[in-house]
N, C-alpha and C positions, 0 to 999 in steps of 0.2 A: 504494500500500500504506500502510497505517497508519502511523502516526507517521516516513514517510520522511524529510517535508520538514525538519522538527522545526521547533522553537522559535526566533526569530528569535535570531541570536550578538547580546550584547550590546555598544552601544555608548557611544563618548561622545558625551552631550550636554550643553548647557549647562547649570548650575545654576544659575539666574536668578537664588532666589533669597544666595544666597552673593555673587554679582557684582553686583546691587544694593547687597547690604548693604554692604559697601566701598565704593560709590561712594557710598551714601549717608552713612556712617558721616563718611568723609572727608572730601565737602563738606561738612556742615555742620559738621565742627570750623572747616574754614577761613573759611566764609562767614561764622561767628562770629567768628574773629581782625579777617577784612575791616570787622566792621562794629564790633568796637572799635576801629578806628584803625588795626589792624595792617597787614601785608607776606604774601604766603606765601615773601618772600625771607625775612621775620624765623625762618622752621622751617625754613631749609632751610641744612645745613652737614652737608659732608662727612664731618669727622673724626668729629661725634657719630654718624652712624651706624655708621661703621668699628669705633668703640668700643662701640655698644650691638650691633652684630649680631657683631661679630667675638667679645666676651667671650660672646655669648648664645650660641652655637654653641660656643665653646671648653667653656663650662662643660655645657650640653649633653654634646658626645662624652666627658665625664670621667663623664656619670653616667650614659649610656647604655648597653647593649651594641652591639657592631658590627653585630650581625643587626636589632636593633631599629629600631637609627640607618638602616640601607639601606631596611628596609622601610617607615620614616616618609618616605623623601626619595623612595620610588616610590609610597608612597599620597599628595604631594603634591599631582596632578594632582586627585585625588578631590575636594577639598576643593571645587572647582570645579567639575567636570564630574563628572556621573552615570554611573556605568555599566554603573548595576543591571540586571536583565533583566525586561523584564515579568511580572509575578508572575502576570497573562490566560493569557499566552503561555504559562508551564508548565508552568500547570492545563491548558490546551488539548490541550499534546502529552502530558501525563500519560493524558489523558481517550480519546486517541486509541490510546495504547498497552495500556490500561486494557479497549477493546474488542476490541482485535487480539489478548489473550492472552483473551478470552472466548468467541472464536469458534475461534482454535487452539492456548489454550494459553501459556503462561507461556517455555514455549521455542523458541515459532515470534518472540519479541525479541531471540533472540539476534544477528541480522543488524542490527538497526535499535541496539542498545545500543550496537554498535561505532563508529555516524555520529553519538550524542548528542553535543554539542559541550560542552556543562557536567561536569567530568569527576565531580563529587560524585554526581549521576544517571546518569552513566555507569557508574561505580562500583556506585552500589546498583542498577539494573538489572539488570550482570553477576552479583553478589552471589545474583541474584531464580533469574535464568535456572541459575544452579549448582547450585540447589534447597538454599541455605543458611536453616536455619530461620530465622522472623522474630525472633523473640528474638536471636539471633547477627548479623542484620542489622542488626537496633536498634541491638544494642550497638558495632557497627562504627562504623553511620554517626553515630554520636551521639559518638563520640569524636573522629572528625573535624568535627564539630559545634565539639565543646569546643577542642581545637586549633584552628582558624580562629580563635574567639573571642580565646584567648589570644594570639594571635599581632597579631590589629586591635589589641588593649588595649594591647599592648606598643608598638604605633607612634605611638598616641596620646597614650600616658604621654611620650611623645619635644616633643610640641608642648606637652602640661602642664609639663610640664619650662622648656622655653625660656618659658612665659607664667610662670613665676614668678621666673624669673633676670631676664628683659629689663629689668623694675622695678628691682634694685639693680643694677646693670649702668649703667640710667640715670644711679642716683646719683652711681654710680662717675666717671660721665661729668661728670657737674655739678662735684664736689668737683675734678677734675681741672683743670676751665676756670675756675673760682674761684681756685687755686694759681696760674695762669697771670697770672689780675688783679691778684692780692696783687704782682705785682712791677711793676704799672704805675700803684702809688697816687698816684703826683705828678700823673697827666693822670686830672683829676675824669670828664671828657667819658666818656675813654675804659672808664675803669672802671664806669663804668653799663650804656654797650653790651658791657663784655665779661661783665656779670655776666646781663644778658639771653639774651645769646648761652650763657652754660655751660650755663644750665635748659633748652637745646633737646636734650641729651640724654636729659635728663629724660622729659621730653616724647614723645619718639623711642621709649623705654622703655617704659613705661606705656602709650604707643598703641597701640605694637607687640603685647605682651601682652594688651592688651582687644581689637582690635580687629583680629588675626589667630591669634596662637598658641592662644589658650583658646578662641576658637573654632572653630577647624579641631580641634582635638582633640575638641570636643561633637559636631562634624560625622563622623567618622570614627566615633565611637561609635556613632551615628544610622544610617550606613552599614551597621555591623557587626549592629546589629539588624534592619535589612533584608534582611541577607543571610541570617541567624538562621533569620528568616519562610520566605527561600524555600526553603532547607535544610531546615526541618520540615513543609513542602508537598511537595516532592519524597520525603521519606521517609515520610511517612503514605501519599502516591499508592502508591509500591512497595511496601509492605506491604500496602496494601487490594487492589494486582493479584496478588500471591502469595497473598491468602485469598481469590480469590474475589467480591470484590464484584460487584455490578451498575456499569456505569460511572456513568449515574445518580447512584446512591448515592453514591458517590466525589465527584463532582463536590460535591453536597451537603455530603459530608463533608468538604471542601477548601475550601468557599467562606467559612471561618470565616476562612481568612490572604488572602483577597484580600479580603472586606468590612471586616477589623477593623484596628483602626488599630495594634495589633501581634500578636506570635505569640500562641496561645492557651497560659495557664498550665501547669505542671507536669501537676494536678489537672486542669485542664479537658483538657488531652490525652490523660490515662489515659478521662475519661469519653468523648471522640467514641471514645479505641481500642473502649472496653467497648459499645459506642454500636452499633458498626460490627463487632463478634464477635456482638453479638447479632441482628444482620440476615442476618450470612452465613450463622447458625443456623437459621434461620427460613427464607431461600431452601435 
């Protein structure tokens, strides 16, 4: 039967590119210290991280809320692993449902909405099969549209947050291990390497912030607009099977978020709706 099997559940996979970018990131800062002369023992001390992550995180949960803070520390895995749904894949099962309510109808889905695994189409499906008008559909799922959005923003605002503190946090760390030197001025030796040693918090700071936090928060954005795309792909599909479409046409009319390299405009959504009222007109 139509759209029984559904749409593969999404999983994780790797994010190649995100797990390159760090290791590339990282080796070459160090490949650079190796080939000025340096150590990778000279960056590597304990206390400066305990102090740039432990204040990054303190100052963090002072500015966060509690709901934002949990949902940044469970969209961590994201940053890394994908695990979007094929956006093929939900055109497919849309296209599939799309001819199963053309042959019997809009409420012969009500069986197969129940096994949809994505609950946002599960949702506007059951919404469909209610006989809830599309306008009132729209407006439903486009709220939960809006929510999701704010809700991604709020977790990423979490990791912008810590990419702007880790920086003086570093400082923090530096002026701390310079205080420490100031009381060892009689041993010239020593004061050199401990004045080296304090700017690795520095360091720590600043790395931290460029080369994770500010960018897992662009990445989470990126995310969120992905998931934007397929959110306004599944609700154009169930609106075009509540009017009637050809599935066909649908598909045509859907294949704007799986060609384009993001959702289609405000403006250009009203034109495919107006696009695809004046088709239904006409069949």
């Amino acid at each position: 039967m139509a759209g029984s099997k559904g749409a593969p559940k999404a999983r994780f996979s790797p994010d190649l590119p995100s797990l390159l970018g760090v290791i590339v990131a990282v080796g070459g800062i160090l490949t650079g210290l190796i080939m000025d002369g340096g150590r990778v023992e000279d960056v590597k001390q304990v206390s400066a991280a305990l102090i740039v992550l432990g204040g990054t995180i303190g100052a963090v949960m002072v500015t966060s809320p509690a709901p934002a803070l949990l949902r940044a520390c469970r969209k961590l895995a994201t940053v890394f692993f994908d695990r979007a749904q094929p956006v093929e894949a939900v055109l497919d099962e849309i296209i599939a449902f799309a001819a199963q309510a053309r042959k019997q109808g809009v409420l012969s889905l009500e069986s197969q909405a129940a096994t949809v695994a994505d609950p946002f189409l599960r949702k506007a499906l059951n919404l469909a099969v209610d006989g809830i008008d599309t306008n009132q559909i729209r407006a439903i799922m486009e709220l939960d549209i809006e929510i999701m959005e704010q809700q991604e923003e709020s977790a990423a605002r979490v990791f912008e947050a810590a990419g702007g503190y880790a920086p003086t946090i570093g400082i923090i760390g530096a002026v701390l291990g310079l205080m420490q030197v100031m009381k060892h001025l009689a041993d010239i030796d020593g004061v050199g390497r401990g004045i080296a040693s304090a700017f690795v918090a520095t360091v720590y700071g600043v790395g931290s912030a460029n080369l994770f936090f500010l960018p897992a928060a662009s990445k989470l954005r990126a995310r969120a607009g992905e998931a934007v795309k397929t959110r306004e792909l599944m609700l154009e599909g169930v609106l075009s099977i509540v009017e009637g479409l050809n599935p066909k046409l649908i598909r045509s009319k859907l294949e704007a978020y799986v060609n384009g390299a993001s959702s289609p405009n405000k403006k250009g959504s009203e034109k495919v709706e107006t696009a695809g009222q004046a088709v239904a007109a006409e069949g």
